[in-house]
C-alpha angles and dihedrals in degrees: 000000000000111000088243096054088055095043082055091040098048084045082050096052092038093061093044095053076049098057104039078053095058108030104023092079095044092058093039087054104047083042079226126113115225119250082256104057084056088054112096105197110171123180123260122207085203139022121264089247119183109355097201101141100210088052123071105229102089131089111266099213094051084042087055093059088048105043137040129194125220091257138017130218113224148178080273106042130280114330143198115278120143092344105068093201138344144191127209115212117241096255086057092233104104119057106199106205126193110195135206118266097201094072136109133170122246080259098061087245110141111259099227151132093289093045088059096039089058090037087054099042093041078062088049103052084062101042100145090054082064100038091129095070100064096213096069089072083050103062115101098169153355106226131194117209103172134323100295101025134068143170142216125203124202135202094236132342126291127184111207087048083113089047096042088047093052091055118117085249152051106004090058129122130243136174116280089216088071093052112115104223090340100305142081104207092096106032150322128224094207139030103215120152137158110247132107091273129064119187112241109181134351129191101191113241091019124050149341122207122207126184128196123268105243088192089041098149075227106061126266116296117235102220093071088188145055127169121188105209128199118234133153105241127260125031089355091069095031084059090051089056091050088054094054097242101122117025099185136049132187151177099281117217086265091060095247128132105209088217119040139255092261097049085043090059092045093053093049083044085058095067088231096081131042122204111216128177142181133242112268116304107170148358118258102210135150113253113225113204100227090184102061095101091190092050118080083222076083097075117075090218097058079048090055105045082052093059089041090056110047113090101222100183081053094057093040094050106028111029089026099028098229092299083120123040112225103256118208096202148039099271135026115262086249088064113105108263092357083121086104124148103235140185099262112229109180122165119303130160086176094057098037089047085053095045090056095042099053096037084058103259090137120205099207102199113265081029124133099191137028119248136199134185082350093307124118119226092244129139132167112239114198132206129174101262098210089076104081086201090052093054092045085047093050092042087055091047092044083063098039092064099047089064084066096045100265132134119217111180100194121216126184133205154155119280109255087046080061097051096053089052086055091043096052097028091234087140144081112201121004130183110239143150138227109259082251136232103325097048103040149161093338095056086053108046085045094052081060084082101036108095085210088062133030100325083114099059099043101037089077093055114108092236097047095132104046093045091061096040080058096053097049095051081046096061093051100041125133095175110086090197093044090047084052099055092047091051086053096052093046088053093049098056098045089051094050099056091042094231099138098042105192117210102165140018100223136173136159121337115187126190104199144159119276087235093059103109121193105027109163129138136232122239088262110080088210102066135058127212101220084152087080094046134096140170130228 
């Protein structure tokens, strides 16, 4: 531990031990627990931003206490949300929902047939906005049978439709009172959902206020209040916590915890917090842009050596303490068709060192970094840099890779600077993550042909073609031997140009209170379930 981080620790402990002294008695002794204590406020490393729904700036887990799809995927299957019940045709191209009758948005406007058909349609109209979900170029139309009943008809079957409608965004549902001019693409005057959770007040850059949904369908939720509050990561917001100005921090939509590993395993050590975590969600990997010609990430060989050479036992127990497992391939071993035989790639100097050598990356003696034909062997990797554990990951890899000649200049940035590196391929290496349980593996094998995504590091790959032409048959496929053959293919071919290269299975880490009851997760890493929560 830095001196400075135990300093901050032993401050942090002192002024626990302080509080419990002179508030502790007071509560005890009235049997009632202050407004405070029933206030959740957990640190943010952004703002909420826009909460459109059918938009992507917003926070998704601010978005996911606001706004509720007509299903859920869950640990069981797909499940009843705001659909009570549904039937798929027999050709698969006409999904038949029943909806519940007891529902109303924040707003106090009726939840009905007409209320998803303009949702729906508001999606449609901006389409291309959404080309990454599949389903959105499936859709045909919006029906409405009857009040409580609606239908939508697709353009051929597709088997993940249930799983990409029961996504945070875009296929959920606000209120039509808050379209502008009947539509939400450019714009929405409200933000009125129907989930447990309405938004009361927001100061952008510094916090967002919800408050619980007495008429929630679902039942009022306990904790009446949740603040989102902006912090920098790291001390700033371990000094926050020690303030007692947030009391709760989690995973964010991006993957990032805004204090690290080593400060979230003091704090449980302390008996006022407790550290909870999910099974594995996702998988945490570099992206290597196959398609960027003047770049030696271009070559699968330069992609392999790099996989050969992270230590990924290294990065889970000694910079993650154990919290994520090392994972040797694009998804964990719990993800639908990820049981795939695979060419094992562990780590190995030795074998990265000979791949280089023998595909002409030459080490001349006294030498730093390899050459060839007068190029050095040099890429820029970037990380969000507003995760402390993304920028220690990409430091040891940094120095992995120069053991085998190679030179990593690190960057980090925020996170829509990021995605607009992915979008326009103006990047080497980035740090990423699979889309997690509930979307895969169908979300992230689509995203391998959304140039907003990852279309930049699969199109230089030799089998391009047919790895798309594969995707495609996959997502329309009835057959489950036949969809199992094609995932397998498709997994086959990433893995073997080294194009997705894993390092830890992840998933949600929460920093909580020890008097939070109730804390669980939902099978989507980017939501959190605080209606199930309470405090005592």
């Amino acid at each position: 531990m830095t001196r400075r981080r135990l300093v901050l620790f032993s401050a942090f402990m002192a002024a626990m031990v302080l509080l419990a002294g002179c508030s502790g008695s007071k509560d005890a002794a009235e049997g009632t627990t202050s407004n405070q204590e029933k206030e959740l406020v957990y640190a943010a490393t952004k703002d909420i931003d826009d909460m459109n729904p059918h938009l992507y700036a917003g926070s998704m887990p601010a978005q996911g206490m606001v706004y509720e799809s007509l299903v859920e995927n869950t640990e069981e299957g797909i499940k009843p949300l705001l659909a009570e019940s549904w039937e798929i045709s027999a050709d698969g191209q006409v999904y038949t929902f029943h909806l519940r009758k007891d529902v109303s948005f924040h707003d106090g406007e009726p939840f009905n047939a007409e209320a998803v058909k303009k949702n729906i349609d508001a999606v449609q109209n901006n389409k291309q906005k959404h080309s990454w979900i599949k389903l959105s170029k499936k859709i045909v139309e919006c029906k409405v049978i009857d009040e409580y009943t609606v239908a939508l008809l697709l353009s051929e079957p597709y088997y993940p439709a249930l799983s990409e409608l029961s996504m945070t965004r875009p296929y959920v549902f606000i209120s039509p009172q808050n379209f502008i001019n009947g539509e939400t693409k450019d714009g929405v005057a409200g933000y009125n959902g129907t989930g447990p959770y309405a938004l009361k007040a927001h100061e952008k850059e510094k916090y967002a206020t919800f408050e619980a949904n007495e008429n929630y369908w679902g039942g009022a939720p306990k904790i009446k209040k949740i603040t989102a509050k902006v912090l920098p990561s790291g001390e700033t917001t371990f000094l926050a916590l020690q303030k007692g100005e947030v009391n709760t921090v989690f995973t964010d939509d991006r993957g990032a915890v805004s204090i690290d590993d080593e400060a979230m395993n003091q704090l449980a050590a302390s008996g006022n917090y407790q550290l909870v975590r999910s099974k594995p969600m996702n998988t945490k990997l570099i992206v290597a842009n196959s398609s960027k010609k003047d770049s030696p990430v271009s070559e699968a060989t330069v992609r392999e050596a790099i996989w050969y050479a992270i230590d990924r036992e290294s990065i889970s127990r000694d910079l993650l303490h154990g919290n994520e497992k090392p994972a040797d391939a694009l998804f964990s071993p719990n993800v639908n068709y990820a049981h795939v035989d695979l060419k094992k790639r562990g780590y190995d100097v030795g074998k990265a060192n000979q791949i280089l050598d023998e595909s002409g990356w030459k080490w001349e003696a006294g030498g730093e970094v390899r050459t060839k034909a007068g190029n050095k062997l040099a890429m820029e990797f970037y990380y969000d840099s507003n995760s402390p554990s993304q920028k220690t990951q990409a430091e040891f890899i940094q120095n992995s890779l120069k053991e085998i000649g190679i030179q990593i200049k690190i960057i980090g940035e925020e996170s829509p600077s990021i995605a607009n590196r992915r979008k326009t391929g103006n990047y080497d290496l980035l740090y990423s993550q699979t889309w997690g349980l509930a979307y895969d593996p169908q979300t992230t094998i689509s995203a391998f042909t959304d140039v907003s995504y990852n279309l930049h590091a699969t199109r230089g790959i030799a089998k391009a073609d047919e790895l798309y032409k594969k995707i495609d048959e996959v997502m329309v496929s009835s057959d489950e031997k036949t969809r199992k053959s094609l995932y397998a293919d498709i997994l086959t071919i990433v893995h073997d140009e080294a194009v997705f290269i894993p390092l830890t299975h992840g998933g949600v880490t929460i920093i909580a209170p020890a008097n939070v009851k109730g804390i669980s997760f939902k099978q989507t890493q980017y939501e959190l379930p605080f209606e199930r929560m309470s405090i005592e």
